[in-house]
N, C-alpha and C positions, 0 to 999 in steps of 0.2 A: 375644704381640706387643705392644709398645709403640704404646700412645695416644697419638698427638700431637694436642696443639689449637692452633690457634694465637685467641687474646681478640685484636680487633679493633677500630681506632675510626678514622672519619677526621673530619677539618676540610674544609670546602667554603665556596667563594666565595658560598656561595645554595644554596636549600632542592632547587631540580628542575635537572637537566643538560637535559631538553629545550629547557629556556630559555639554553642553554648554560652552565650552572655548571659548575665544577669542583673537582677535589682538592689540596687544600694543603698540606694534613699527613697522613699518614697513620700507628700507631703499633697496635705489635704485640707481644705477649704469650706467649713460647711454653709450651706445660703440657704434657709429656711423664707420663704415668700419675696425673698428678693434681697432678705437682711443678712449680712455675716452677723456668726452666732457666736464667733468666740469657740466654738465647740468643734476643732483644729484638731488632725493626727498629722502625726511627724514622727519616723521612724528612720533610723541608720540602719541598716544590715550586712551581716557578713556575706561575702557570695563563695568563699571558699575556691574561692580560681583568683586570679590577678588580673588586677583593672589595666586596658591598653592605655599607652600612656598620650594618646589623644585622647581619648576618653579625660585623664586626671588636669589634659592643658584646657577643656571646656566645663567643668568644675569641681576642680582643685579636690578633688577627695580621695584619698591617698588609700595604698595597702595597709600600713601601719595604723593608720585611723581607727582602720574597719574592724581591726583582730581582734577586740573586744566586745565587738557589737552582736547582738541575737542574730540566729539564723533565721532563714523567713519561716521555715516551718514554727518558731515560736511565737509569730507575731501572725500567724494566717489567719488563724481563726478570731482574731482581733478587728485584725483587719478585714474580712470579709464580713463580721457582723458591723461594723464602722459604715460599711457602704451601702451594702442589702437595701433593696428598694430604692435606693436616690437614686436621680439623673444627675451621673455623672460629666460635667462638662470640661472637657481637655483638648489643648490644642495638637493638633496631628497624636486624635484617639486611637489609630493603628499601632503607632509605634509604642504608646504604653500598654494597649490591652492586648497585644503580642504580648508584650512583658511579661504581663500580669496571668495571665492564661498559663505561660510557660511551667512559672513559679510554682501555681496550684498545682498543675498535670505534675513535676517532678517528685511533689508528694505524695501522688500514688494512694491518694484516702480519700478519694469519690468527691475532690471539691469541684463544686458547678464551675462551668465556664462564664468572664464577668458578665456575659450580656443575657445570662439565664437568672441574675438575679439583680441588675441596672438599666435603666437606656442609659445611652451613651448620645453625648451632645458633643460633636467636634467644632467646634470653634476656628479652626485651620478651616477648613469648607465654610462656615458660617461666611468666614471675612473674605475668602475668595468671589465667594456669589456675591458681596456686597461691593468691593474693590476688584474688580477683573481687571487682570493685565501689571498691579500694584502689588509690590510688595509684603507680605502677610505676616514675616515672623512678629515674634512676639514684643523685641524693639521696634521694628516699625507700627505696628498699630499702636505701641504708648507715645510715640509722635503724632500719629495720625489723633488719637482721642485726649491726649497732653496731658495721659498718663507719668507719676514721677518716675521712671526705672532706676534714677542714682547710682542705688545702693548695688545694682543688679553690676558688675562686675565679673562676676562667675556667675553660672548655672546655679540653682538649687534650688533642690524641690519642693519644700515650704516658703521663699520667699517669690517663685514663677507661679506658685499658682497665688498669693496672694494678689500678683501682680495681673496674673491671667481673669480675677473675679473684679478688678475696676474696669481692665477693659472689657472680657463679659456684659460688665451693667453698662458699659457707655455704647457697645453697639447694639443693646437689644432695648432701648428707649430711657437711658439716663440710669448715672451713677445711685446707689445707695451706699453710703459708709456705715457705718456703726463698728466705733473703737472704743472696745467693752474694758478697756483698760485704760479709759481716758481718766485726767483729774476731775475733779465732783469741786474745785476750788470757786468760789465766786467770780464772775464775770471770767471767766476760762474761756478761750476760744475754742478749745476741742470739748468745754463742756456742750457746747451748742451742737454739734455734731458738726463744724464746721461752716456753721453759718456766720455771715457777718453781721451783726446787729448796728444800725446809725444809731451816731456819736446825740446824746441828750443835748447836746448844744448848737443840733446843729441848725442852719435857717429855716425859718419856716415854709414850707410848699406855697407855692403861688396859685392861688386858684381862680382862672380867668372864669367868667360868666358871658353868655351867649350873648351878642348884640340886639338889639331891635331888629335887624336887617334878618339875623341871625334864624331867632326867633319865628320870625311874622315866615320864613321859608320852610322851617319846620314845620309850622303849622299846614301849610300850602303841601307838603309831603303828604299829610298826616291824610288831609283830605282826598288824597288820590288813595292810598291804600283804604279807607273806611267806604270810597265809592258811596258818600251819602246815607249808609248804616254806624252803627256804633261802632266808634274805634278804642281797643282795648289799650291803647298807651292813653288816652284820656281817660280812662276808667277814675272813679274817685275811689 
């Protein structure tokens, strides 16, 4: 059966919804057996209150921005069938599925709470158990696993969590890319999915062969493990 995950992040007006903060951006990642799918949600939202303005200096998303953008109650039931059943994996999962939980309860139309219809993978705990005592945000492990974060300059919740599902693959046993948007152009480096392929010209492999000394030791191995029965590396 096919593993869905879906890598998680959102943007918020402020740090706690009991204070009434809310969801701004929210930006999604989907990983089907390990592979990004291409099949990505990315929403802006209005939160109809105004963003603190520490909140807009960690990423940059303005009141003005927002004034056009759906309200979450248009986007809920979008986004709750978008999730439904995956393992959602976020780093420090509290602080979004507070969020998330909030958002649904203020719509007041019987939507489940997230963890009645995901499990939920925090990757903040993941990388604590694996690094104790180190560093864990989300710049530090793209050092730690030499993930690129460049571009990451602000917050934002479509390109942290793309960023969040390299590091994902790099501490749960090695990256998988797939960039469904790559060129299809001959000899393309990202047609390879980032492999390097060697150069046609380039020297031939040296291929040393075992000496006599070598050899005649091997053999001498061979008859301690066969203990005077058939030995299956002599096999014809």
């Amino acid at each position: 059966m096919a593993h869905r995950q879906i890598v998680l992040d959102t943007e918020t007006t402020g740090i706690d919804p009991k204070q009434g903060h809310r969801i701004i951006e929210i930006g999604c990642v989907e990983l089907v057996n390990r592979r990004l799918t291409g099949n990505n949600f990315h929403v802006y939202i209005n939160p109809q209150r105004e963003i603190e303005e520490e909140a807009i200096d960690v990423h940059g998303i303005t009141n003005e921005f927002l004034r056009d953008k759906p309200l979450y109650q248009q986007i809920a039931h979008e986004f709750l069938e978008y999730i439904r059943g995956a393992e959602l994996v976020i780093h420090n999962a509290a602080f979004d599925i507070g969020h998330m939980d909030n958002e649904f309860a203020l719509l007041n139309q019987g939507f489940p709470n997230t963890a009645d219809v995901c499990s939920v993978l925090d990757t903040l705990k993941m990388a604590r158990d694996l690094h104790p005592g180190q560093k864990n945000n989300l710049d530090a492990l793209c050092r730690r696993y030499d993930i690129d974060n460049s571009k990451r300059t602000l917050h934002g919740a479509l390109l942290d969590s793309e960023i969040l599902a390299d590091v994902y693959l790099a501490m749960t046993g090695g990256q998988v890319k797939l960039n469904l948007n790559q060129n299809k152009d001959e000899g393309s480096e990202q047609q390879t999915g980032g492999i390097r392929r060697l150069s046609a010209d380039r020297a031939p492999l040296v291929v040393l062969k075992a000496t006599e000394q070598e050899h005649a030791a091997h053999e001498q191995r061979l008859d301690l493990v066969a203990k005077g029965g058939e030995c299956l590396w002599r096999a014809e």
